[in-house]
TIRORO-624070 format. One record per residue (C-alpha): residue in three letters; x, y, z. Coordinates in pm, whole numbers, plus 50000, padded with zeros to 5 digits. Last residue first. Example, Ala and Ser with C-alpha at 12.3 -4.5 7.8 and 13.67 -1.06 7.14 Angstrom:
# residues 2
SER513674989450714
ALA512304955050780
This chain:
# residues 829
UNK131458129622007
UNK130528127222338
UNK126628119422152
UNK128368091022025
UNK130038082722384
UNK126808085222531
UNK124958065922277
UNK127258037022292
UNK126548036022638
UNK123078036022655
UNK123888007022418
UNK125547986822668
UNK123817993522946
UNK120417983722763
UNK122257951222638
UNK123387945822975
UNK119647946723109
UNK118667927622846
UNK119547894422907
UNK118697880522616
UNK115467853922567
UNK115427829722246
UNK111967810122303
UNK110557843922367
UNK111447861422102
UNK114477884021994
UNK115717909421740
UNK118417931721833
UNK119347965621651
UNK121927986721557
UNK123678024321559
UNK120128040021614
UNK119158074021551
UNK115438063821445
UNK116778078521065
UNK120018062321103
UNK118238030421220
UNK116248038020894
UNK119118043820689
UNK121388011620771
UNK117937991320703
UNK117178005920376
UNK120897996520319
UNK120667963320462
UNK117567953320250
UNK113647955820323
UNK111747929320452
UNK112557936920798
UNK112097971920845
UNK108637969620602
UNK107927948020863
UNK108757970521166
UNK106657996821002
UNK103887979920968
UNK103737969421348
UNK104098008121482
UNK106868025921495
UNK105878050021794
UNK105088017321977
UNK108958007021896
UNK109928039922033
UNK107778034922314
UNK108568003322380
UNK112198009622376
UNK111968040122617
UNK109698022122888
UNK112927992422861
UNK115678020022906
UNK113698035923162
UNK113528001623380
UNK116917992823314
UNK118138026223454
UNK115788020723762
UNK117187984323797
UNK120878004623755
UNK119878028924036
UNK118448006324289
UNK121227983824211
UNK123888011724308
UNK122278019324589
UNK122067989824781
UNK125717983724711
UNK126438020024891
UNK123838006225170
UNK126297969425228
UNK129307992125199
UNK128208019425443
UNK126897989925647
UNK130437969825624
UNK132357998525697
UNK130188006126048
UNK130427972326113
UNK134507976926066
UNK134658008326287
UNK132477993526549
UNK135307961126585
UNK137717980326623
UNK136568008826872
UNK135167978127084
UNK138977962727049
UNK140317995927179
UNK138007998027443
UNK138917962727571
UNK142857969027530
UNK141827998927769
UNK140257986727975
UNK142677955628054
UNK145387980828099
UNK143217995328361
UNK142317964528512
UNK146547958228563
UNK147277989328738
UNK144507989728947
UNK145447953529076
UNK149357970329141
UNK148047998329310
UNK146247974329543
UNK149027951929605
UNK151047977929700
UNK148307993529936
UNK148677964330109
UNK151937962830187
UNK151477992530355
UNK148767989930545
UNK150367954830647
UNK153397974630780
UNK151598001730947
UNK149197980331155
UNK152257961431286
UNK154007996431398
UNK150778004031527
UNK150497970931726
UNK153777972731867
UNK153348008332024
UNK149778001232171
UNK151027970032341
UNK154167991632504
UNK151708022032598
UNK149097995332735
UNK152037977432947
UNK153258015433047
UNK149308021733218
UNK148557992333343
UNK151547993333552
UNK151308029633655
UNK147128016133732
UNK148437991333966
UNK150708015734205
UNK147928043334185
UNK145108014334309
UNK147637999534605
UNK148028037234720
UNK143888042934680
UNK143238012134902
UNK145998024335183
UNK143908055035174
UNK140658040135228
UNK142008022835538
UNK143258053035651
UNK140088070335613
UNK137988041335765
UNK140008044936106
UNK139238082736112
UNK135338082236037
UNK135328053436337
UNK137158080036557
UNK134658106536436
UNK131728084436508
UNK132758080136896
UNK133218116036951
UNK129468117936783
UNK127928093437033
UNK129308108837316
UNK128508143937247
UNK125008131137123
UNK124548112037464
UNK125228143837672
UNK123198169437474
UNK120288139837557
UNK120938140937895
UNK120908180337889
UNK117908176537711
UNK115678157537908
UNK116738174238227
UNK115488209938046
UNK112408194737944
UNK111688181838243
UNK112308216538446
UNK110108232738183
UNK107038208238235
UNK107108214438593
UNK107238252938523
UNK104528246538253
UNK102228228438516
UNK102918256238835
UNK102228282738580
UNK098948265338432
UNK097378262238788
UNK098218299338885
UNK096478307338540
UNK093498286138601
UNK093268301238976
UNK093408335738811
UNK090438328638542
UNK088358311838806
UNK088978347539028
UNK088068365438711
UNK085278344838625
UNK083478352338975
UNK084278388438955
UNK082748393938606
UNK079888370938660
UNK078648345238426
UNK081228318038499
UNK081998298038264
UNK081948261138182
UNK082368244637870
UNK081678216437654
UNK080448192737825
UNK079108168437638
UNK076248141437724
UNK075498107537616
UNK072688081937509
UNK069408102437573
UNK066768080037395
UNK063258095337264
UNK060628070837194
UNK058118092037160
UNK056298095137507
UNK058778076337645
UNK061698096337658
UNK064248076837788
UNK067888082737960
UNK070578061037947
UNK073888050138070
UNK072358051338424
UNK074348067138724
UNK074928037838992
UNK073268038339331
UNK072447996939278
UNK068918007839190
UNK069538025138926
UNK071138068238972
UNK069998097938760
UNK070978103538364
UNK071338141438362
UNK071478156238723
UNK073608128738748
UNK075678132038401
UNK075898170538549
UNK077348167338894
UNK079658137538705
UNK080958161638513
UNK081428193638738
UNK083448174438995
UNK085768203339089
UNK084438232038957
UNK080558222539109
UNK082498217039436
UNK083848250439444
UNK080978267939332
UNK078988253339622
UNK076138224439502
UNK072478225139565
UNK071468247739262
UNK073788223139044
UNK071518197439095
UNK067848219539046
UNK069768237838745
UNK070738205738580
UNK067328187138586
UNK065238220738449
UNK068068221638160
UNK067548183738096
UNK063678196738039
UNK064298223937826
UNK067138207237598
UNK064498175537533
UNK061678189537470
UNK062928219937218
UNK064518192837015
UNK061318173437020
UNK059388200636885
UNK056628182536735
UNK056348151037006
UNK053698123636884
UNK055828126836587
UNK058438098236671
UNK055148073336761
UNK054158078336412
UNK056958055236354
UNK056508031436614
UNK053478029236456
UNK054228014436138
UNK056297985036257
UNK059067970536098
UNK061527994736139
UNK060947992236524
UNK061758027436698
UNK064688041536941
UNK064588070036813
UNK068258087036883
UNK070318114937140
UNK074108125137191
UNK073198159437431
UNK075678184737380
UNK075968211237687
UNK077328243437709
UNK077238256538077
UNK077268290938214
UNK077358297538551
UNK075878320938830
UNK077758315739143
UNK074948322439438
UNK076628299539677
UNK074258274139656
UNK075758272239245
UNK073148291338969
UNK072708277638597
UNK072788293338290
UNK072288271037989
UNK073548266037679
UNK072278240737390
UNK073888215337156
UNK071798186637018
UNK073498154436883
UNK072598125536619
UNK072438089536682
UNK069838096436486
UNK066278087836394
UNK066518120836166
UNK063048138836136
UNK061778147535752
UNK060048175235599
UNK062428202835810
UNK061988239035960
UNK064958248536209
UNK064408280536380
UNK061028278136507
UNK061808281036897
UNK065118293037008
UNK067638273537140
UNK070758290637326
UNK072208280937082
UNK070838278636804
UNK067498254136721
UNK063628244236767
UNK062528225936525
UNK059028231436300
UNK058068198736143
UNK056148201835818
UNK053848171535751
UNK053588168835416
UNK049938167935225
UNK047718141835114
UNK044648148134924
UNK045908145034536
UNK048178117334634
UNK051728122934745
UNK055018104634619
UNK057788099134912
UNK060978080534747
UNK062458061735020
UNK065598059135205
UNK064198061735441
UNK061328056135629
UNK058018064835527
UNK055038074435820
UNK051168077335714
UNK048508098535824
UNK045178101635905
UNK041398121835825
UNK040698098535518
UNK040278125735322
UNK042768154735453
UNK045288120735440
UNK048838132535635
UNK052238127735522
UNK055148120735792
UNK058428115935667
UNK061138096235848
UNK064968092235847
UNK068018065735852
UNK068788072935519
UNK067138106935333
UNK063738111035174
UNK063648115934821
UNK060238137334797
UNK057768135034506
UNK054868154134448
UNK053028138534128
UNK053108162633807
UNK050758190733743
UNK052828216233945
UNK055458212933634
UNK058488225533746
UNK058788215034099
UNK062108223834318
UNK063828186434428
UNK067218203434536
UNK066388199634886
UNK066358235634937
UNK063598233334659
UNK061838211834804
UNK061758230335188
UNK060918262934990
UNK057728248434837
UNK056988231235144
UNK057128266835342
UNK054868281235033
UNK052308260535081
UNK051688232634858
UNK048658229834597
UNK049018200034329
UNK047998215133988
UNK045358196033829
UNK045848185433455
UNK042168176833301
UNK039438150933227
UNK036108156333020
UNK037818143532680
UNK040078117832808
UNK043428120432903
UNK046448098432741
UNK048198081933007
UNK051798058532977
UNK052318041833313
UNK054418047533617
UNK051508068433832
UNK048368082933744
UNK046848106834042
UNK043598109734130
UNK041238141234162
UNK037728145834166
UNK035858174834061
UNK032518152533910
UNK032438168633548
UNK036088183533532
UNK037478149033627
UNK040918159833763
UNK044518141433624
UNK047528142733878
UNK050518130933724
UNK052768106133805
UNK056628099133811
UNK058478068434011
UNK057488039433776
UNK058428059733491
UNK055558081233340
UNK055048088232936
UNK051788114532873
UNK049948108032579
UNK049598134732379
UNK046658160632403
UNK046448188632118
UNK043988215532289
UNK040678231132236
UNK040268230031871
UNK036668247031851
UNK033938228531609
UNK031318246431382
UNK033508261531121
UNK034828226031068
UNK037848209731211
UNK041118191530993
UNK042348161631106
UNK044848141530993
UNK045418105131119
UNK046998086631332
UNK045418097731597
UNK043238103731826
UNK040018124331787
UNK038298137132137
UNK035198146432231
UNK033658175932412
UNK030058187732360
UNK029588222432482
UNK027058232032219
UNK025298201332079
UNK026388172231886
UNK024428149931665
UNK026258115831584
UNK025718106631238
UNK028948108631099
UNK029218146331245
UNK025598162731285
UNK025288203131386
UNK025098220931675
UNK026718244631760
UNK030138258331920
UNK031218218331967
UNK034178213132152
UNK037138192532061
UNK040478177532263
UNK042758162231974
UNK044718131332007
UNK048818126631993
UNK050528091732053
UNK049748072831775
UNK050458104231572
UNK048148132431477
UNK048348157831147
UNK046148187831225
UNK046208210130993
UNK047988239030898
UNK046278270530974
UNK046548308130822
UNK045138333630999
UNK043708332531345
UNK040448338631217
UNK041178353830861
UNK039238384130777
UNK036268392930464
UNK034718430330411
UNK036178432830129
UNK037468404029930
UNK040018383930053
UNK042248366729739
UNK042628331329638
UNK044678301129695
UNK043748266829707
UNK045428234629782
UNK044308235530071
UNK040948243030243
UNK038378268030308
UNK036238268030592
UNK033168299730582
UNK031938319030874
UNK029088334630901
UNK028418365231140
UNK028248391130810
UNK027488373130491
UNK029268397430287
UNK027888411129954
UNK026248401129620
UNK023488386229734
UNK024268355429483
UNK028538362729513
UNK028278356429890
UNK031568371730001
UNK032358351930332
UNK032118370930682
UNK035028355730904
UNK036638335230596
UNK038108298830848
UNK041498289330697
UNK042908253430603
UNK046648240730527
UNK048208206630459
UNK048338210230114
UNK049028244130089
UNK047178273730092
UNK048058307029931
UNK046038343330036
UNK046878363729752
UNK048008396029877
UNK045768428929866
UNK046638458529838
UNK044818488730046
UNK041858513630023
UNK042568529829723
UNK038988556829688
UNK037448553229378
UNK035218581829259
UNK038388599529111
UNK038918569128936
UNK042368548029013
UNK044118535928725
UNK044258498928678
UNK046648475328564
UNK046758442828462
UNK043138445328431
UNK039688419728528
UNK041048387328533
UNK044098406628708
UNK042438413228995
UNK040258447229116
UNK038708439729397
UNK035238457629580
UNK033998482129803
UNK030628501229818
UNK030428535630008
UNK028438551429724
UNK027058525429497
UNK029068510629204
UNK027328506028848
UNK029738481428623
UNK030938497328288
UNK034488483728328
UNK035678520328348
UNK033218528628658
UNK029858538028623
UNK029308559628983
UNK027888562929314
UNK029878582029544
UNK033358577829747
UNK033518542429570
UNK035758519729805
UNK038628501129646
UNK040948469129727
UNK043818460829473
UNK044818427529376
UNK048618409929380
UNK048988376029318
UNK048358369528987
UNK049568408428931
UNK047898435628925
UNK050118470328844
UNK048088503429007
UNK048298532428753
UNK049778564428813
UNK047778597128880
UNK049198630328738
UNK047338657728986
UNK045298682528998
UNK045278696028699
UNK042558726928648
UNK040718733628364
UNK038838765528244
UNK041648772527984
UNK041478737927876
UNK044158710327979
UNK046798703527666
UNK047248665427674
UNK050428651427527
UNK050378613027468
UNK048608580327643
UNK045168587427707
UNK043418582728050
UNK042348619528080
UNK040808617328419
UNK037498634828605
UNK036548660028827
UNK033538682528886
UNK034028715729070
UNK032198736928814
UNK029918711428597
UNK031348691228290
UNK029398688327941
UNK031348658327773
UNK032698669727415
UNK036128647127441
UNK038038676927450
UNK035738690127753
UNK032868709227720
UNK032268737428049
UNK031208747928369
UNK033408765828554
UNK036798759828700
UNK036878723928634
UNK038558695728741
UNK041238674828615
UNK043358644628690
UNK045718634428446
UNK045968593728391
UNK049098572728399
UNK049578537928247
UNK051558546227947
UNK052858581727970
UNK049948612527954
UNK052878644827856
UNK051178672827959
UNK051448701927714
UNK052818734827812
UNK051258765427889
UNK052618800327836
UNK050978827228029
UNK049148855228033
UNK049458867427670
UNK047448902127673
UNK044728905827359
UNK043528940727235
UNK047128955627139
UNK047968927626947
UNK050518907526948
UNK051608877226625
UNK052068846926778
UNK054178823226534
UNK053238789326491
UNK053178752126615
UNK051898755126826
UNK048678760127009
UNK047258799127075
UNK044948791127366
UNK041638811527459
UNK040968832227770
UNK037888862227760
UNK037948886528018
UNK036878914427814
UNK034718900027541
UNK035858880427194
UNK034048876826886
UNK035328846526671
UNK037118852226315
UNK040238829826381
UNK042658858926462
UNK040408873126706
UNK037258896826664
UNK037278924126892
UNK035638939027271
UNK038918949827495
UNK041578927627693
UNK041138897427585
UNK042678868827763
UNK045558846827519
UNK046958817527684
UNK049638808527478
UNK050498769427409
UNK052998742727410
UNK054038708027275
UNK054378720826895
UNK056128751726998
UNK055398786827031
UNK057658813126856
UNK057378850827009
UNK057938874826769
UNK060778891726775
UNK061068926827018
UNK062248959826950
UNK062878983727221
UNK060518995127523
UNK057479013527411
UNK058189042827168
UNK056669072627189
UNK054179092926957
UNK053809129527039
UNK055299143926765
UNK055279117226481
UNK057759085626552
UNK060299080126235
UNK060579052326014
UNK062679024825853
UNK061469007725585
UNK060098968925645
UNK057158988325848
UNK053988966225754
UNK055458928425726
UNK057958943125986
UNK055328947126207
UNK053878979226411
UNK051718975526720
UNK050059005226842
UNK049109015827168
UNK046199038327290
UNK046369067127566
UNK045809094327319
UNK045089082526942
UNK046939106926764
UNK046249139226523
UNK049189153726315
UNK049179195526400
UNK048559215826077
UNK046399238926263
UNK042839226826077
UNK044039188126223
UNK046079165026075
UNK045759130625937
UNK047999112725827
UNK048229097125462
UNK046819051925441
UNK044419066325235
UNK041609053625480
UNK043459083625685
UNK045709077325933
UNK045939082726285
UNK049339089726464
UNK050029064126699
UNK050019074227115
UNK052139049127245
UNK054229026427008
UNK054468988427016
UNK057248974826809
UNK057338941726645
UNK060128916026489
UNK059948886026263
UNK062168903826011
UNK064118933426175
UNK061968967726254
UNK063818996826180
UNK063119028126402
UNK064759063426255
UNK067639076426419
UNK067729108226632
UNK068609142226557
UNK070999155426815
UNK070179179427111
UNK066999163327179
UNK063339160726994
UNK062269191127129
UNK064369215226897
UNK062059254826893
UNK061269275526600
UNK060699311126628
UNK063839319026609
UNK064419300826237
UNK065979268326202
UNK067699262825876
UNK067009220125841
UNK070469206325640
UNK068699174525537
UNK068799141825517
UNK066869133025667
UNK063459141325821
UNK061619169725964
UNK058389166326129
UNK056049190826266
UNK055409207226588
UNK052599230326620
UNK052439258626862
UNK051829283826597
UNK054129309826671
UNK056099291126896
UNK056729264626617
UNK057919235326728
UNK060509214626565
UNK061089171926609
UNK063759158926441
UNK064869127026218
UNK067209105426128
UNK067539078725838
UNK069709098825660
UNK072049126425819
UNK069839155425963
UNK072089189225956
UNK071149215826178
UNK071849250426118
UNK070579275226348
UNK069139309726266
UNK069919343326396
């Protein structure tokens, strides 16, 4: 049984025949009768024909082959042959009908325009089989070529588009880096090796070659006045100012040169480099100067440039020290110089190590060849400061006290050396040294001594206070090391100076009684120097003992314990002071203790001694002292109680008295001071109705004249304001009249403005009319007779007429009013 199938137009189907296996065509439209031994592949429903849109391309798989005919070709069975495995791309310019696929033809994904390439971009086009391109050359597998817009890219089957490029934009002052893939000719027809790079320097879109690789977009380098730019060549190379550079060479790019420069890819940017600016008053020493005649650095040489200059470093080239300004000296200021090498200065030939000094004023700047060692000024001392100054070529040392000192050239500072005990000992005195270099001085105290000892002359010296102590370079302080606390210990007290006293000492001391009492006694010793002020050597006489504190507490100790070791406890407690001041001071001659005790060895003078207190050292022994004390104490406060207690019952007694006494007094005064205050009341009742009786009269007095008064008052106001008003009346008079007489005087005004202007129209009028006339015509006027004269004033439209001259004159000012007049009440009528 057959099928019907009906094709509408631009559809088509596919039929096999199982008979033949061949599968043909059919196209629309069409009702197709198929038989049973035909077969539908194409799908259920017929399907529509391709149409290609303008500027749009298909590729189809497997095209039919045609004949040169342009027919298809089939084969012996009927069967349409096809290129297996190739592809076909079909156009619109070709295809504009629509059209169906042949058996065994398919269609490659759907329809696709054209693709467009701009003006700023490009295809990259590799070949994908053996063929001649669009422009007529031969291409081979692998080939890569650019299709450059603007345009159209029209596919083809033999060419693959692997990528769109677009153009690199080159600003102003940039450069593209390239390199190449392989070796090849580049735009500007320069033969370039694989690997080599090199830069597009200009301005605008730059397409790089298929072979060409961008490595980067390099931006130029601005030079200014004061900016350059430092480079190094990484080979050897003609750069863009056509000047041959070595490998490793370095040089500056200014802006004599370029404004700008874009860096080679044979340069390598090292740094920038700042214009080095000197003033006036500046200098610089160039480590290695640029020699322009080698050209190169003149490595180890050193070059002085001065102000005003300014300029740039070139490679290789360093500032020693940097920037310097120089030298500008006062009176006061000098420089210290040494030479480095010789060389001549004004004539004077210096070697190496020569030291000399400039002073000032003046400005000073030093050559390559000279070393700035210090800037000296002189060095103000008061009469009490000094410095010490060494000679560095002989080592000796002096000090320069209370005048101004410059040094010289081959003379130095020297730091005075003090132990570090001294150093503490000034600076517990509040005199601490800052500058080492300065003269040791020591403030030493009233009524003291100071002992400083010459290493060089092998002796010593004594100042008394107060004094100001100033060592020389070889002295030194004599540091005396005391013995102190209590009980004294040695080395506790370390001191520059020894006090000639009176001073005191306080020390204890454990002594033992003949009974075997151990005690302990705190003594104060009141001690001075007995010395001569005026004499040198009683002073050193005070230091002939070190620790004269220690001396003088061990020895009266030894004296106290051998007198006290021969005396019972009891008798020690009961004359325990003058035990001690004999142990102490001993007996003269008459068996009297001395006031007195020397040391003669240095003048050491024990005036007085202190007891302070006594205790017993032993528990047993102090508490039976302790007891007796306390019996002692009861026995005086009892004593003291009982004449207390008399004392103030006599005294309760005398107060009782005394204030019994003073209230009896108290009493009698009250009374009188009450009769006083009766006699007061009495006179103040009196006072008091005479006041009320004044006060009384004098109001009704002071009422009286008020009024009366006021009378006379009302009766003034009554008679100024009458005379007021008889004034303002008069002033209204008299301003009404002026005011009258203006308006009259300015109405009169008026009216002889007006009749002068009248007069003066009339008059203008006249001599016009009579100009009008003219000179003939007033003598015709006269000569002819009344008649002819009646007509022509009735002609000129006058009633009459005046004739005058100047021996005959007429007022004519009523005549005008007068006949302006006449011709009113004519023209009335």
């Amino acid at each position: 049984m057959a099928d019907i199938i009906r094709i509408p137009p631009l559809q088509y189907i596919h039929i096999l025949d199982t008979n033949t296996n061949v599968t043909k065509l059919v196209t629309g439209p069409k009702i197709f009768m198929k038989q049973d031994h035909e077969k539908l592949i194409s799908g259920k429903d017929p399907k529509p024909m391709i149409s290609i849109p303008p500027r749009c391309y298909v590729v189809i798989a497997n095209p039919v082959i045609r004949n040169k005919d342009g027919s298809i070709s089939e084969d012996e069975h009927g069967q349409v042959n096809v290129r297996h495995g190739d592809l076909e791309i079909r156009l619109n310019d070709e295809y504009q009908d629509p059209f169906p696929l042949y058996p065994r033809e398919e269609l490659q994904g759907d329809v696709q325009k054209l693709r467009v390439v701009s003006a700023d971009s490009a295809l990259l086009i590799q070949a994908e089989r053996e063929h001649t391109d669009q422009t007529g050359e031969k291409r081979v597998p692998g080939d890569l070529w650019y299709f450059r817009g603007p345009g159209t890219y029209t596919p083809r089957v033999d060419q693959t588009v692997a990528k769109e490029v677009p153009f690199r934009k080159i600003k102003i002052n940039q450069a593209l880096r390239l390199r190449a893939q392989r070796e090849l000719v580049d735009a500007n027809k320069i033969t370039r090796k694989a690997g080599e790079e090199w830069l597009i320097r200009t301005p605008g879109a730059y397409l790089p070659g298929v072979y060409e690789t961008v490595v980067e977009v390099v931006n130029a380098k601005i030079i200014t006045d004061y900016l350059a730019i430092h480079l190094r060549a990484a080979r050897a190379f003609t750069d863009v100012y056509d000047i041959k550079r070595n490998a490793g060479e370095e040089w500056l790019i200014n802006s004599e040169q370029s404004s700008v420069h874009i860096i080679d890819v044979y340069e390598e940017f090292v740094q920038d480099v700042k214009i080095t600016v000197l003033a006036k008053n500046q200098y610089c020493i160039v480590l290695d100067p640029w020699d322009e005649k080698l050209p190169g650095n003149r490595y180890g040489y050193k070059q002085l440039r001065t102000g005003e200059n300014r300029f740039f470093l070139m490679p290789g080239e360093s500032l020693e020290g940097g920037i310097k300004n120089t030298y500008v000296l006062s009176d006061d200021e000098a420089l210290l110089l040494k030479a480095k090498e010789a060389f001549d200065i004004d004539g004077d030939n210096k070697k190496p190590g020569d030291r000399w000094m400039i002073n000032g004023p003046c400005s000073y700047i030093p050559p390559v060849q000279v070393e700035v060692l210090a800037v000296r000024k002189a060095i103000p001392l008061h009469v009490n400061e000094g410095i010490y100054v060494r000679d560095i070529r002989t080592g000796t040392v002096r000090s320069e006290i209370g005048h101004s000192y410059m040094l010289k050239a081959h003379e130095e500072l020297w730091e005075m050396p003090l132990s570090d005990v001294v150093e503490k000992l000034l600076e517990e005195a509040g005199q601490k040294r800052v500058d080492k270099t300065r003269v040791v001085t020591y403030k030493c105290p009233a009524n003291c001594v100071v002992q400083i000892y010459d290493y060089s002359k092998k002796q010593s010296r004594c100042v008394c206070g107060p004094d100001l102590v100033m060592l020389k370079p070889d002295e030194q302080f004599t540091v005396n090391v005391l013995s102190g606390g209590k009980p004294k210990r040695v080395g506790v007290v370390k001191t520059l100076h020894l006090q000639l006293g009176p001073d005191f000492s306080t020390d204890v001391i454990e002594v033992d009684t003949s009974d075997h009492a151990r005690l302990r006694l705190q003594l104060s010793y009141n001690w001075k120097f007995n010395v001569d002020k005026d004499k040198e050597e009683s002073f050193k006489k005070v230091f002939q003992v070190r620790d004269f504190i220690g001396n003088i507490c061990n020895y009266m100790a030894s004296r106290v314990r051998g007198v006290v070791a021969s005396c019972s406890f009891d008798h020690f407690h009961r004359e325990s002071a003058k035990i001690i001041r004999k142990s102490i001071f001993g007996f003269d001659d008459a068996g009297k203790i001395n006031d007195k005790f020397d040391f003669p060895e240095n003048g050491l003078i024990i005036t007085n001694v202190d007891i302070q207190s006594i205790e017993p050292v032993e528990k047993q022994t102090k508490e039976r002292l302790q007891e007796s004390v306390t019996l002692a104490i009861e026995i005086t406060t009892q004593n003291e109680e009982a004449k207390a207690r008399h004392a103030s019952e006599r005294q309760a007694q005398e107060a009782l008295g005394q204030l019994e006494k003073l209230r009896i007094e108290n009493q009698a005064k009250v009374e009188e001071e009450n009769n006083k205050l009766y006699q007061l009341r009495s006179d103040t009742e009196i006072v008091q109705i005479e006041g009320e009786a004044l006060a009384r009269a004098k109001a009704e007095a002071e009422k009286s004249k008020i009024k009366a008064q006021s009378v006379v008052d009302a009766a003034e106001l009554r008679s100024k304001a009458e005379k007021l008003s008889k004034e303002n009346e008069i002033i209204a008079i008299k301003s009404k009249q002026q005011i009258e007489v203006e308006f009259q005087k300015k109405k009169d005004e008026l009216e002889i403005n007006k009749a002068k202007q009248l007069a003066e129209i009339e008059s203008n009028k006249f001599k016009e009319t009579i100009g009008s006339i003219g000179p003939e015509t007033l003598v015709a006027l006269s000569e002819a007779g009344p008649k002819l004269q009646a007509e022509l004033l009735q002609g000129l439209g006058l009633t009459g007429y005046l004739m005058m001259d100047s021996d005959n004159p007429i007022n004519l000012f009523n005549t005008a009013q007068g006949l302006l007049g006449m011709g009113g009440n004519e023209s009335t009528e």
